[in-house]
gemmi code that builds the backbone of each chain (N, CA, C; Angstrom):
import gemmi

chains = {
    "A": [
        ("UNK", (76.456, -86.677, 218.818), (77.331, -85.561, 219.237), (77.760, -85.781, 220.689)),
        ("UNK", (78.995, -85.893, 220.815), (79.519, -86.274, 222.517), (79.990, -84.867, 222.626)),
        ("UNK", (79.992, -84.626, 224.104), (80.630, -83.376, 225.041), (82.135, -83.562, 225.398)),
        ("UNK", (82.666, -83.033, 225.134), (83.794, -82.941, 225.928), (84.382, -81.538, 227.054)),
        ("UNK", (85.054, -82.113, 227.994), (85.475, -80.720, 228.700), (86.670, -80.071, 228.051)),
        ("UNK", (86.716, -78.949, 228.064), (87.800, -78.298, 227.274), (88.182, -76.648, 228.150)),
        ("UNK", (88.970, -76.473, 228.335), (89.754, -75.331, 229.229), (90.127, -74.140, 228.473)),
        ("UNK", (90.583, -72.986, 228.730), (91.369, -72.299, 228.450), (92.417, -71.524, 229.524)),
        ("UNK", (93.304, -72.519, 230.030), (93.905, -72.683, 231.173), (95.196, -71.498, 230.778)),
        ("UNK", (95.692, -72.054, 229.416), (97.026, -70.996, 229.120), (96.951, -69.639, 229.193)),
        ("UNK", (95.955, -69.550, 228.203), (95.504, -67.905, 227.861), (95.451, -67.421, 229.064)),
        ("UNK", (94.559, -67.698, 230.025), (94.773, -67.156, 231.233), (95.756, -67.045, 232.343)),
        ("UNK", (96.747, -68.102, 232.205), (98.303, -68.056, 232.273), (98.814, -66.843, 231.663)),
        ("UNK", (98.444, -66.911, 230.754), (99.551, -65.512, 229.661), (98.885, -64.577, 230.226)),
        ("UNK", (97.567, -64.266, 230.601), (96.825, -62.855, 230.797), (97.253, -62.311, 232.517)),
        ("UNK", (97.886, -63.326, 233.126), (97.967, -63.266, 234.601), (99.838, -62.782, 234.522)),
        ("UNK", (100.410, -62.319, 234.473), (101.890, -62.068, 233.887), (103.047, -63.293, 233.950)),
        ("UNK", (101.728, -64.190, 232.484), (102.356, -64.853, 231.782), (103.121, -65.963, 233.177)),
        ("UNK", (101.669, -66.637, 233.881), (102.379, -67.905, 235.051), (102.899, -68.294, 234.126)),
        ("UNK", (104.102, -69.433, 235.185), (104.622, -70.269, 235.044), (103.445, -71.840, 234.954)),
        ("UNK", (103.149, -72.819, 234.127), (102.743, -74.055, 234.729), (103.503, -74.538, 236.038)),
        ("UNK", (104.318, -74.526, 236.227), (105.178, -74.565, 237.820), (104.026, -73.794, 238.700)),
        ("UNK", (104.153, -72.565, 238.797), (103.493, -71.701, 239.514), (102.037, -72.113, 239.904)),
        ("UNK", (101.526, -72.144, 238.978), (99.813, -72.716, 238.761), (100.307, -73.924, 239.525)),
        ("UNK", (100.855, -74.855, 239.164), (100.865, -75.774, 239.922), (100.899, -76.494, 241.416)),
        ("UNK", (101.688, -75.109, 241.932), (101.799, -75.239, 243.223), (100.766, -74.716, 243.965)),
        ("UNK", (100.499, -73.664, 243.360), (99.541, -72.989, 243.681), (97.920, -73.629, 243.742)),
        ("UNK", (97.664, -74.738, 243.209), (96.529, -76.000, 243.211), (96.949, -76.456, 244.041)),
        ("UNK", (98.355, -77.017, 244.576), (98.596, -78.531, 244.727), (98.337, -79.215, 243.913)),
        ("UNK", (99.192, -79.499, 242.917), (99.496, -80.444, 242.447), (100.184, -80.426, 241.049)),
        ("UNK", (100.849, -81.392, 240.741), (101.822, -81.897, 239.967), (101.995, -80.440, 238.640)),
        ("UNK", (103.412, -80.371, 238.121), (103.394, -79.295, 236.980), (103.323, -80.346, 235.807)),
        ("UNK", (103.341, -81.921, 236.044), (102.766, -82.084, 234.999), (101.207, -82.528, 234.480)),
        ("UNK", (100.458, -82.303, 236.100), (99.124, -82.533, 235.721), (98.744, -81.216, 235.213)),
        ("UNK", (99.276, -80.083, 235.441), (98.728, -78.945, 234.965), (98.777, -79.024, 233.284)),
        ("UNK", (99.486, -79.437, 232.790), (100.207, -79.905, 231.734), (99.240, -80.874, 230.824)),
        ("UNK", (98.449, -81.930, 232.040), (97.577, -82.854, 231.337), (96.319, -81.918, 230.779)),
        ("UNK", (96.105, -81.471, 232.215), (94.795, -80.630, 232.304), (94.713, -79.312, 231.044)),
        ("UNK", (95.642, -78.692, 230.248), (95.752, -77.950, 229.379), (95.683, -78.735, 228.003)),
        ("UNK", (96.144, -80.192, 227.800), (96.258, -80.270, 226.830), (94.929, -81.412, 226.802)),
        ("UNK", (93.625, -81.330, 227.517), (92.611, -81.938, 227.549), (92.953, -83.766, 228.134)),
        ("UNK", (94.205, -84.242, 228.495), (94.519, -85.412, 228.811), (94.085, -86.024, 229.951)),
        ("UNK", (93.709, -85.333, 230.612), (93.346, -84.828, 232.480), (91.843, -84.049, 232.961)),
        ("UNK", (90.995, -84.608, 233.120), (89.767, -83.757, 233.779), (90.163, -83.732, 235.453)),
        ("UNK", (90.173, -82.655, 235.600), (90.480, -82.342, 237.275), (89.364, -82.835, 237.987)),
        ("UNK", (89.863, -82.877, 239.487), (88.445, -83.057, 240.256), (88.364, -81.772, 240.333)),
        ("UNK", (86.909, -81.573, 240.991), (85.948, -80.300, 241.317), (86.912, -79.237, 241.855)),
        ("UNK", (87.563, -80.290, 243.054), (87.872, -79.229, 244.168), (89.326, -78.025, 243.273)),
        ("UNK", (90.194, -79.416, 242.370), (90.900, -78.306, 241.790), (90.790, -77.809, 241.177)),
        ("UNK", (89.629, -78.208, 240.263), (89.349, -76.622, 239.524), (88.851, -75.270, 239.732)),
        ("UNK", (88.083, -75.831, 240.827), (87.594, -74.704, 241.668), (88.436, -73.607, 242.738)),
        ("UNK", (89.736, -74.386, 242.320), (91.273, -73.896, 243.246), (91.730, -73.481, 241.878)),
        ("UNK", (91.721, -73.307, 240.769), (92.691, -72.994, 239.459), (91.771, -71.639, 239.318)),
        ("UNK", (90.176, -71.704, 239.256), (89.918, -70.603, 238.908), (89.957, -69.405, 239.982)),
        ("UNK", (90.037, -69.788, 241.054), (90.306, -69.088, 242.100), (91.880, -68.242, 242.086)),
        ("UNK", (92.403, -69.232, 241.819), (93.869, -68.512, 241.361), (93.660, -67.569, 240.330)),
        ("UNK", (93.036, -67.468, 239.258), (93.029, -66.724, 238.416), (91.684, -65.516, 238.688)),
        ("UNK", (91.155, -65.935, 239.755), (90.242, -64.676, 240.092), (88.705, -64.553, 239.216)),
        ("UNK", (88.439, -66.027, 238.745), (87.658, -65.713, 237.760), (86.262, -66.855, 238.051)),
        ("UNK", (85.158, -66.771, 237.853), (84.146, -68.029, 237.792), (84.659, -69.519, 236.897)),
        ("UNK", (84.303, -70.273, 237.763), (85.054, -71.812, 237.024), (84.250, -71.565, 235.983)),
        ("UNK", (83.203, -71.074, 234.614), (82.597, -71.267, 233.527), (84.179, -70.454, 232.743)),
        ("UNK", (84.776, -69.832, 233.169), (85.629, -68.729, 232.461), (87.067, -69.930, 232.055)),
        ("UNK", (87.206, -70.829, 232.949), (88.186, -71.637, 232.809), (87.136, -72.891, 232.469)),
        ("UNK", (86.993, -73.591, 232.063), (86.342, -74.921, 232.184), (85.006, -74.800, 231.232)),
        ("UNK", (84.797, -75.602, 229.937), (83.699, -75.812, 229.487), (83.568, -76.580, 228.943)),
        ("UNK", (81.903, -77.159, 228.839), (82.003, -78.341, 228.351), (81.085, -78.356, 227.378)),
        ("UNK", (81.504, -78.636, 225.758), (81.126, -78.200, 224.678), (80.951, -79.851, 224.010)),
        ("UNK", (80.174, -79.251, 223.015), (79.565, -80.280, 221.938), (81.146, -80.484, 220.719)),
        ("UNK", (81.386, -81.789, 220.648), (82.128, -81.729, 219.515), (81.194, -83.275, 218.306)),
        ("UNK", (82.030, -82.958, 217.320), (81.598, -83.866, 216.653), (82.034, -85.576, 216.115)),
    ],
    "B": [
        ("UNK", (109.250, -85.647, 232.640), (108.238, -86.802, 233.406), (108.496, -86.870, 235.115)),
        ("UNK", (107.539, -86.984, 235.716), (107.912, -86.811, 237.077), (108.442, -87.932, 237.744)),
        ("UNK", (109.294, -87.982, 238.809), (109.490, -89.166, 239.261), (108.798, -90.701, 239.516)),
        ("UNK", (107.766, -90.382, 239.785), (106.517, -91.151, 240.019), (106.264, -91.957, 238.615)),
        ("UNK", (106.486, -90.713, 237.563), (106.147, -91.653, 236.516), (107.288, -92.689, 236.121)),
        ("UNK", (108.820, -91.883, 236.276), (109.550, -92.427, 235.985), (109.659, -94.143, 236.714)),
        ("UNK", (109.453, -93.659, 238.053), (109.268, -95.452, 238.756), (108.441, -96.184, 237.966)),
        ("UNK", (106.940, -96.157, 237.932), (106.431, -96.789, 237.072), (107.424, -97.177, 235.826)),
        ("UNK", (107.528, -97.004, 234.784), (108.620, -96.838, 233.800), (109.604, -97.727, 234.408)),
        ("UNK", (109.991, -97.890, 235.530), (111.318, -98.955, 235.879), (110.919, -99.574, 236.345)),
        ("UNK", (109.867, -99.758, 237.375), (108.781, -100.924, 238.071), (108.505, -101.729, 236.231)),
        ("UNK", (108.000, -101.250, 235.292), (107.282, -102.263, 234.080), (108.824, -102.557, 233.717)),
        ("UNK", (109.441, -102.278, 232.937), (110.705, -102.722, 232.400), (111.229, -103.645, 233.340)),
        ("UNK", (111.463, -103.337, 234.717), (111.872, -104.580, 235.615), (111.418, -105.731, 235.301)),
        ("UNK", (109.971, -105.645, 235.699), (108.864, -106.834, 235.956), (108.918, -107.594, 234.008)),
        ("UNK", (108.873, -106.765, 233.208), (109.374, -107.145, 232.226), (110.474, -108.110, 232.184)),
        ("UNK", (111.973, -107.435, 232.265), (113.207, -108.560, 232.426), (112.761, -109.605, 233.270)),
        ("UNK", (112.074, -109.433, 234.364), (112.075, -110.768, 235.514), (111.211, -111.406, 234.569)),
        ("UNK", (110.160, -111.430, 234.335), (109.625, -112.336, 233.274), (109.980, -113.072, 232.703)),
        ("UNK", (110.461, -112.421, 231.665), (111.424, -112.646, 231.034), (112.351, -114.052, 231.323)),
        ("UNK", (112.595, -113.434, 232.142), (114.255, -114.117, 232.532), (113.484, -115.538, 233.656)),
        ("UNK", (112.628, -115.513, 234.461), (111.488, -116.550, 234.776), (111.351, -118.121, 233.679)),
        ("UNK", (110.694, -117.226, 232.644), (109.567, -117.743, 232.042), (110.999, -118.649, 230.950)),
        ("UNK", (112.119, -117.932, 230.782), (113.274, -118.581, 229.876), (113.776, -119.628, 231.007)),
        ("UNK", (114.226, -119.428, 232.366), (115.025, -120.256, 233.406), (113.802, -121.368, 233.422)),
        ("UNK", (112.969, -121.368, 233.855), (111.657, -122.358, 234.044), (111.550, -123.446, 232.571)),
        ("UNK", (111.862, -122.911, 231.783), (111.791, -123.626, 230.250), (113.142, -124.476, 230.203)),
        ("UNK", (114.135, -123.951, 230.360), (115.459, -124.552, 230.331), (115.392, -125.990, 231.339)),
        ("UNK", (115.354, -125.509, 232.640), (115.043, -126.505, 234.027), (113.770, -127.805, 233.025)),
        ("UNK", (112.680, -127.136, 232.662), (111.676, -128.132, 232.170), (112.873, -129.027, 231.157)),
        ("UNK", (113.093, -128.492, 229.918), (113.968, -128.786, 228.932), (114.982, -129.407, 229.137)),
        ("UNK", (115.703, -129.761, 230.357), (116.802, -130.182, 230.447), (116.711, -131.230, 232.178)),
        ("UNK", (115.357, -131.938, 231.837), (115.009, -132.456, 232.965), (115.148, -132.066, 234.651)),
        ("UNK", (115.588, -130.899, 234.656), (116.243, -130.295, 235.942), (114.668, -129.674, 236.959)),
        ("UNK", (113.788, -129.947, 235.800), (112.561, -129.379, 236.727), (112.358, -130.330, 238.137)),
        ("UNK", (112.217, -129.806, 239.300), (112.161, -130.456, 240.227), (112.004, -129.442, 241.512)),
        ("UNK", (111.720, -129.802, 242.589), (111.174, -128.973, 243.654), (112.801, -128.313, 244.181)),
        ("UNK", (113.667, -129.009, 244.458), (115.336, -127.985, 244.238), (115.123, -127.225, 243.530)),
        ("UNK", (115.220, -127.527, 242.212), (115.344, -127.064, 241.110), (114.378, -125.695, 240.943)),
        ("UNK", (113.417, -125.775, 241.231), (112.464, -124.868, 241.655), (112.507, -123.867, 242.782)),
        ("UNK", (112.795, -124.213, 243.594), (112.972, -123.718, 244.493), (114.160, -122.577, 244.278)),
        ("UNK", (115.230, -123.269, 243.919), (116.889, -121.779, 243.591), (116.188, -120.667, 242.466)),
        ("UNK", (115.180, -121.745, 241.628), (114.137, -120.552, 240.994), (113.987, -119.299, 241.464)),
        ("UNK", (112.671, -119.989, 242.491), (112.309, -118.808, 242.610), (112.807, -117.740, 243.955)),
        ("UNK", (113.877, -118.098, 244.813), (114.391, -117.395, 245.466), (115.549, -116.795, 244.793)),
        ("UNK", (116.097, -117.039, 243.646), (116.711, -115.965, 242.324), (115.759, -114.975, 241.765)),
        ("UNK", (114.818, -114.861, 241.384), (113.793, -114.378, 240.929), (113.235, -113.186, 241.891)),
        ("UNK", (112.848, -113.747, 242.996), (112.401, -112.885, 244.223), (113.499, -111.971, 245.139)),
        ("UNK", (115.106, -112.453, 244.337), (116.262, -111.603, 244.913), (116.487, -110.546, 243.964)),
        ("UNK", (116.547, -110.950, 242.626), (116.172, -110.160, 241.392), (115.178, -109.010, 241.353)),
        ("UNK", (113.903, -109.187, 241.762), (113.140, -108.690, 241.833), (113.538, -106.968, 242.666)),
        ("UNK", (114.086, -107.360, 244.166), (114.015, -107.278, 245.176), (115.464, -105.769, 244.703)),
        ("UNK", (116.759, -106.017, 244.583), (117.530, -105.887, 243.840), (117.931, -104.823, 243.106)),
        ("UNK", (117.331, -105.458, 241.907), (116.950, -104.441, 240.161), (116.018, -102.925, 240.891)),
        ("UNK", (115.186, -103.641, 241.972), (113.882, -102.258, 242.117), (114.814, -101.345, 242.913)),
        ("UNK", (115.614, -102.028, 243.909), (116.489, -100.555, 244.416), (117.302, -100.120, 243.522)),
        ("UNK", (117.857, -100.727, 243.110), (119.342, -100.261, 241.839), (119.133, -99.137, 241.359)),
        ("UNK", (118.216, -99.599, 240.841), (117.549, -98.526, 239.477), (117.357, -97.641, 240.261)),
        ("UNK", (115.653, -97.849, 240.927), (115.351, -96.794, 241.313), (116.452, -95.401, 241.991)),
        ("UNK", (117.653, -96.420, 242.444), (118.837, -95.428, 243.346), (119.781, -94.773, 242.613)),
        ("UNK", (119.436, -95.159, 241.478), (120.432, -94.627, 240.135), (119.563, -93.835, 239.352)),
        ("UNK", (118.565, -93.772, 239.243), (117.330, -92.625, 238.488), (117.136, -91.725, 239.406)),
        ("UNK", (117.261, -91.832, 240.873), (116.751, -90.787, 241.970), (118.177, -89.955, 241.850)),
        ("UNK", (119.761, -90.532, 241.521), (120.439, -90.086, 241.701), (120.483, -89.094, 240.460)),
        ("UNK", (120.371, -89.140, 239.363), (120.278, -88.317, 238.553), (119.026, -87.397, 238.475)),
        ("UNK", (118.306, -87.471, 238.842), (117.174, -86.404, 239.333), (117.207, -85.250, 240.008)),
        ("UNK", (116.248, -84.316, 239.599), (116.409, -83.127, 240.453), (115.800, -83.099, 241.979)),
        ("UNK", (116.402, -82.243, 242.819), (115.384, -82.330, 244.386), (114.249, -82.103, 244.095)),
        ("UNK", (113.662, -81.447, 243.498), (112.172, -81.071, 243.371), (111.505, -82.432, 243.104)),
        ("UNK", (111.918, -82.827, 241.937), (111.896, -83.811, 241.377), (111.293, -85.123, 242.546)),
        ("UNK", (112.223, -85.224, 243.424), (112.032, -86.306, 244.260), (110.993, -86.181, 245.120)),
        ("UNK", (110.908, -84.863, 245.807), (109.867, -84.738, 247.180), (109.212, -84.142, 246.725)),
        ("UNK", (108.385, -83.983, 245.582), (107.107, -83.976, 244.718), (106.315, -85.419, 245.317)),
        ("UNK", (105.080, -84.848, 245.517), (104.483, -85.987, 246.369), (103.499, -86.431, 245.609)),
        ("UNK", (103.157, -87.790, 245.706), (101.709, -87.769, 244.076), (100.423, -87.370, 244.466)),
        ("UNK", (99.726, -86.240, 242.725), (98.603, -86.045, 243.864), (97.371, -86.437, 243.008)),
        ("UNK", (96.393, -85.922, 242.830), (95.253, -87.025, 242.616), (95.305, -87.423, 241.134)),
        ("UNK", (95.882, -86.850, 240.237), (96.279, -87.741, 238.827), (96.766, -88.354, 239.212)),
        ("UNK", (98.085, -89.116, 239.664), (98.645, -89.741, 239.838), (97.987, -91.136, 240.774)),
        ("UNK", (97.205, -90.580, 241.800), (96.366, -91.583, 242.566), (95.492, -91.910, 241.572)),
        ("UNK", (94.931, -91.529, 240.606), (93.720, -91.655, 240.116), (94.574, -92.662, 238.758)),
        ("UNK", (95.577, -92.641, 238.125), (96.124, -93.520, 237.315), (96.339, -94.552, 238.475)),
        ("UNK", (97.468, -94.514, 239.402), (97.514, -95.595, 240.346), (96.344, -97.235, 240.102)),
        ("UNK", (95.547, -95.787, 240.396), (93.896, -96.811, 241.036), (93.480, -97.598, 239.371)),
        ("UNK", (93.646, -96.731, 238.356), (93.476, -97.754, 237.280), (93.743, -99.073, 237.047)),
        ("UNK", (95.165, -98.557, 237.116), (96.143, -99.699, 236.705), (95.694, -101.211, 238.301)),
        ("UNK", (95.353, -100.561, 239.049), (95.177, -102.007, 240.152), (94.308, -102.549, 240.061)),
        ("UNK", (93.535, -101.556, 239.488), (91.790, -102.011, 238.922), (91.626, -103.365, 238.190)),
        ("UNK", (92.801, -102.750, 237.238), (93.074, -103.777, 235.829), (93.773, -105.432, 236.393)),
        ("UNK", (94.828, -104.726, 237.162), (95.734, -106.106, 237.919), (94.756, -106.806, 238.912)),
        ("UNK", (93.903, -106.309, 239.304), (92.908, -106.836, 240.379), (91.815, -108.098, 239.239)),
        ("UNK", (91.285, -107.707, 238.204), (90.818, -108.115, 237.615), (91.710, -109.400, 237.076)),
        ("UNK", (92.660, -109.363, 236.429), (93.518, -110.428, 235.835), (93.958, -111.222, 237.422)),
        ("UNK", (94.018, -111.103, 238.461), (94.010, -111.876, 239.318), (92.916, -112.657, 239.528)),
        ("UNK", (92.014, -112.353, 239.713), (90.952, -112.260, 240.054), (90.607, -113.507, 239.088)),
        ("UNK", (90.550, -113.379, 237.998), (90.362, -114.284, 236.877), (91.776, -115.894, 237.177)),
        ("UNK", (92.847, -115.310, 237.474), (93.772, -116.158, 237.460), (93.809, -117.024, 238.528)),
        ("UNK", (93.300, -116.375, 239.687), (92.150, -117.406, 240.706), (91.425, -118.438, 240.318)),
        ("UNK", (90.280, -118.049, 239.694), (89.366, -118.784, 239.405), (90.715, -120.100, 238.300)),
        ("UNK", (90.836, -119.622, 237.470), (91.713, -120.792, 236.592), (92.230, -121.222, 237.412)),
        ("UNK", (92.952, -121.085, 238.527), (93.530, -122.087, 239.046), (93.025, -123.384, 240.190)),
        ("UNK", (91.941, -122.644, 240.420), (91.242, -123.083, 241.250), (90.606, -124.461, 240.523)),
        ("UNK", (89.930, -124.025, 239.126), (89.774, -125.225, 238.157), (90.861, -125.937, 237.743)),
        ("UNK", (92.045, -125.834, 237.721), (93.375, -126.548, 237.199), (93.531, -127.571, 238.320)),
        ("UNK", (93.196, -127.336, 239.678), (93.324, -127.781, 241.323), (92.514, -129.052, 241.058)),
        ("UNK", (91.631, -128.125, 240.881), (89.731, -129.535, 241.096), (90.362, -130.232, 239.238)),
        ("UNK", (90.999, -129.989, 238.244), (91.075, -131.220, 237.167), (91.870, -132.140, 237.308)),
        ("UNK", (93.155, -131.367, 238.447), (93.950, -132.200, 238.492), (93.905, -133.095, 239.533)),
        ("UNK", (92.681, -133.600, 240.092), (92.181, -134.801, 241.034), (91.670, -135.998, 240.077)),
        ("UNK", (90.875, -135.563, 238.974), (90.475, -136.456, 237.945), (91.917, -137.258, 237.627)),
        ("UNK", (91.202, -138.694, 237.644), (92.502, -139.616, 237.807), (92.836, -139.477, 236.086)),
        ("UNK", (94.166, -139.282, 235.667), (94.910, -139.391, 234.246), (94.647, -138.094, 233.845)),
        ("UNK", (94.674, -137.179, 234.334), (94.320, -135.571, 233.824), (96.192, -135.388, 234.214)),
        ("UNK", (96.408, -134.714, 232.691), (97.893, -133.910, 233.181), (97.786, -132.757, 232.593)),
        ("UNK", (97.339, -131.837, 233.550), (97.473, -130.398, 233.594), (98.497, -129.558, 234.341)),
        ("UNK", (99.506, -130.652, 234.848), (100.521, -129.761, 235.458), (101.822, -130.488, 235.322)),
        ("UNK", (103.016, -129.829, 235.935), (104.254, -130.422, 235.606), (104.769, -131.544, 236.679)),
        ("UNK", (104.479, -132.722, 236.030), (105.179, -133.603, 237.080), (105.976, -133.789, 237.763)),
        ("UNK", (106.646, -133.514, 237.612), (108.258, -133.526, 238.385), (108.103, -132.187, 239.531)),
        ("UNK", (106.838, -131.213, 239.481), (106.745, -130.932, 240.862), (106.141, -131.391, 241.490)),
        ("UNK", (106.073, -131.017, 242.264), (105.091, -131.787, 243.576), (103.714, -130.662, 243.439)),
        ("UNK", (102.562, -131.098, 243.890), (101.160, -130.157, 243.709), (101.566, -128.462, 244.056)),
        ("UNK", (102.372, -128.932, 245.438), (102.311, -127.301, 245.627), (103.300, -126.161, 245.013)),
        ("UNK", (104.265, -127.070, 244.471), (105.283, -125.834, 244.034), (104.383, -126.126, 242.304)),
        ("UNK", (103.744, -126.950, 241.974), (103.113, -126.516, 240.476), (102.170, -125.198, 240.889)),
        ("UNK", (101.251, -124.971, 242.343), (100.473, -124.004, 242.532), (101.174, -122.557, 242.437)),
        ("UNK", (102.344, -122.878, 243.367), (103.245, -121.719, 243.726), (103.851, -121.350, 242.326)),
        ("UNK", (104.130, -122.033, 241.005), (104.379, -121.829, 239.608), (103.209, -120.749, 239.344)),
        ("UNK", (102.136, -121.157, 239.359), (100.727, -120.990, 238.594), (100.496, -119.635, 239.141)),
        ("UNK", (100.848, -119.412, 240.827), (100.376, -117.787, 241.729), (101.409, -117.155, 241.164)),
        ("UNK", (102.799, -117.349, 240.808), (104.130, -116.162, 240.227), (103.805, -116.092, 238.976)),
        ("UNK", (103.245, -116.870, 238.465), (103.019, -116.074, 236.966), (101.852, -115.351, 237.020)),
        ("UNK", (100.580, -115.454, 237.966), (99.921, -115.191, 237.694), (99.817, -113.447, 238.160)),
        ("UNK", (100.887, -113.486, 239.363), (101.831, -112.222, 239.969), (102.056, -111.132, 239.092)),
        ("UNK", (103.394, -112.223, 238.414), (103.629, -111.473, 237.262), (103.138, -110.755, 236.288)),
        ("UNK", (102.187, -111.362, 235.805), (101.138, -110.925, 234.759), (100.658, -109.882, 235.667)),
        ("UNK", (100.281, -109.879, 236.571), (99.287, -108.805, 237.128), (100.236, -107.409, 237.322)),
        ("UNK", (101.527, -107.748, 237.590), (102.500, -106.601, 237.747), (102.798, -105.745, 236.879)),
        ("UNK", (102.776, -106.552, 235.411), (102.699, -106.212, 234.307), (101.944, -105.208, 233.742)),
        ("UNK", (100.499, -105.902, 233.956), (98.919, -105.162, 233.556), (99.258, -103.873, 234.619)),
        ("UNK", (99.412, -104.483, 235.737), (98.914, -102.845, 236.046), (100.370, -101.771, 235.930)),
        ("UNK", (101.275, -101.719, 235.772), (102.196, -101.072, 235.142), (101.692, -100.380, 233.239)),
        ("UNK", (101.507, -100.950, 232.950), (101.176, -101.254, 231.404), (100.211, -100.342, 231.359)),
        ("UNK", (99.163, -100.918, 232.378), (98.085, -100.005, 232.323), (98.192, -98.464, 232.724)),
        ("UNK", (99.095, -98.412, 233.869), (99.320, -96.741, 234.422), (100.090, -96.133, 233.180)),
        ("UNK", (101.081, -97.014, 232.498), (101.728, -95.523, 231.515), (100.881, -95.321, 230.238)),
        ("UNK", (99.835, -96.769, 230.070), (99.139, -96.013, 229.022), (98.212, -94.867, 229.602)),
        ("UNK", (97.652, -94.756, 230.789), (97.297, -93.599, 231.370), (97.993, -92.005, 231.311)),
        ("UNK", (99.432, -92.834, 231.307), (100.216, -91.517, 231.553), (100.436, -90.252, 230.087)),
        ("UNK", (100.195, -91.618, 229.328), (100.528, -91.486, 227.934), (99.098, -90.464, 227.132)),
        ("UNK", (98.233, -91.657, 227.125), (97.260, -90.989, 226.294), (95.901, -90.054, 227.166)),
        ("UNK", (96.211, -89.798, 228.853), (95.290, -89.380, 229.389), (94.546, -90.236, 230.396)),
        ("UNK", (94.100, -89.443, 231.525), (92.925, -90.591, 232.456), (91.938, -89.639, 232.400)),
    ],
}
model = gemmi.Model(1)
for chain_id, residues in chains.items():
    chain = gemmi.Chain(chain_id)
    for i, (resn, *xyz) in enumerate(residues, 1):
        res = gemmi.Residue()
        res.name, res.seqid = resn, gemmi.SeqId(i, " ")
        for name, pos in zip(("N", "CA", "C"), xyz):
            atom = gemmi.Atom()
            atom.name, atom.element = name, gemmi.Element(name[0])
            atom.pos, atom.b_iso = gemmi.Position(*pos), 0.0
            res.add_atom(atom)
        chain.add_residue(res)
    model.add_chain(chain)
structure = gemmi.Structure()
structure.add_model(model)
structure.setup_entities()
């Protein structure tokens, strides 16, 4: 059984009035299409930006970011 | 796709045609007895004007159709972090293409060993052996960043 990291970056996009990936993006520093990677699991962020994404969204990095058992 | 990626994308396709277009001119010259240190030489200062060339063209004709954002978007650590792959990879295939040549150097002292093209002289067969081996590496690590870009880093 391997781990993978897995997000729920959008939902919380939609729950925040519905960001833009643009928005989020700038708002990290950095790219709207790494935000893009980072949602569709293509991209593991470093620390510091995730710890800047959940901050944007006001929430503990476990709320955005987990890293689960798949099969 | 962001600009950054898009260069990549015209940096490989370039380095592609120059290849290309190298590895066919070098065959012809061999093929048609014209191989020779002249002969070599209009080579590779065509090649290295080509090179030189094609990378502004493009690039000045893709920047021109681009958006401003687009352009002064600055790369940030995905982008460094594919970067660093792909040199990883080209560092390695050098690295290796060293060593081979270095053994091609030391066989071709053994008296009746023909491991290289006669009609150059030692050093423009070396200076053959470092542009391809260039090439190839320009390649890999291009190759290597968009499969990054593609399936994830």
């Amino acid at each position: 059984m391997t781990k993978v990291l897995t997000n729920n970056i959008r939902t919380l996009r939609f729950h925040h009035q519905e960001m833009t990936q643009q928005a989020l993006a700038q708002a990290v520093s950095v790219s709207r299409q790494t935000i893009v990677a980072i949602e569709k699991g293509k991209y593991s962020p470093s620390l510091e930006v995730a710890f800047k994404i959940a901050d944007v969204f006001g929430v503990d990095i476990s709320e955005v970011f987990q890293y689960v058992e798949v099969e | 796709m962001s600009f950054i990626h898009k260069s990549v994308w015209i940096q490989f396709l370039i380095t592609l045609f120059i290849g290309y277009q190298y590895v066919d001119s070098f065959t012809y010259l061999y093929s048609s007895n014209q191989l020779n240190n002249e002969g070599y030489t209009e080579l590779l200062m065509f090649t290295a004007f080509q090179l030189i060339v094609l990378n502004i063209a493009v690039h000045t004709i893709v920047a021109i159709f681009s958006n401003k954002n687009e352009l002064e978007q600055q790369s940030d650590e995905r982008d460094d972090f594919i970067s660093l792959k792909g040199s990883t990879m080209a560092y390695n295939l050098l690295s290796v293409w060293v060593v081979i040549i270095v053994v091609q150097l030391w066989m071709s002292s053994i008296p009746n060993a023909r491991f290289y093209f006669d009609t150059l002289s030692a050093e423009f067969n070396v200076l053959n052996f470092l542009l391809v081996g260039f090439l190839l590496a320009e390649f890999t690590r291009f190759a290597t960043q968009l499969y990054h870009y593609h399936k994830g880093a």
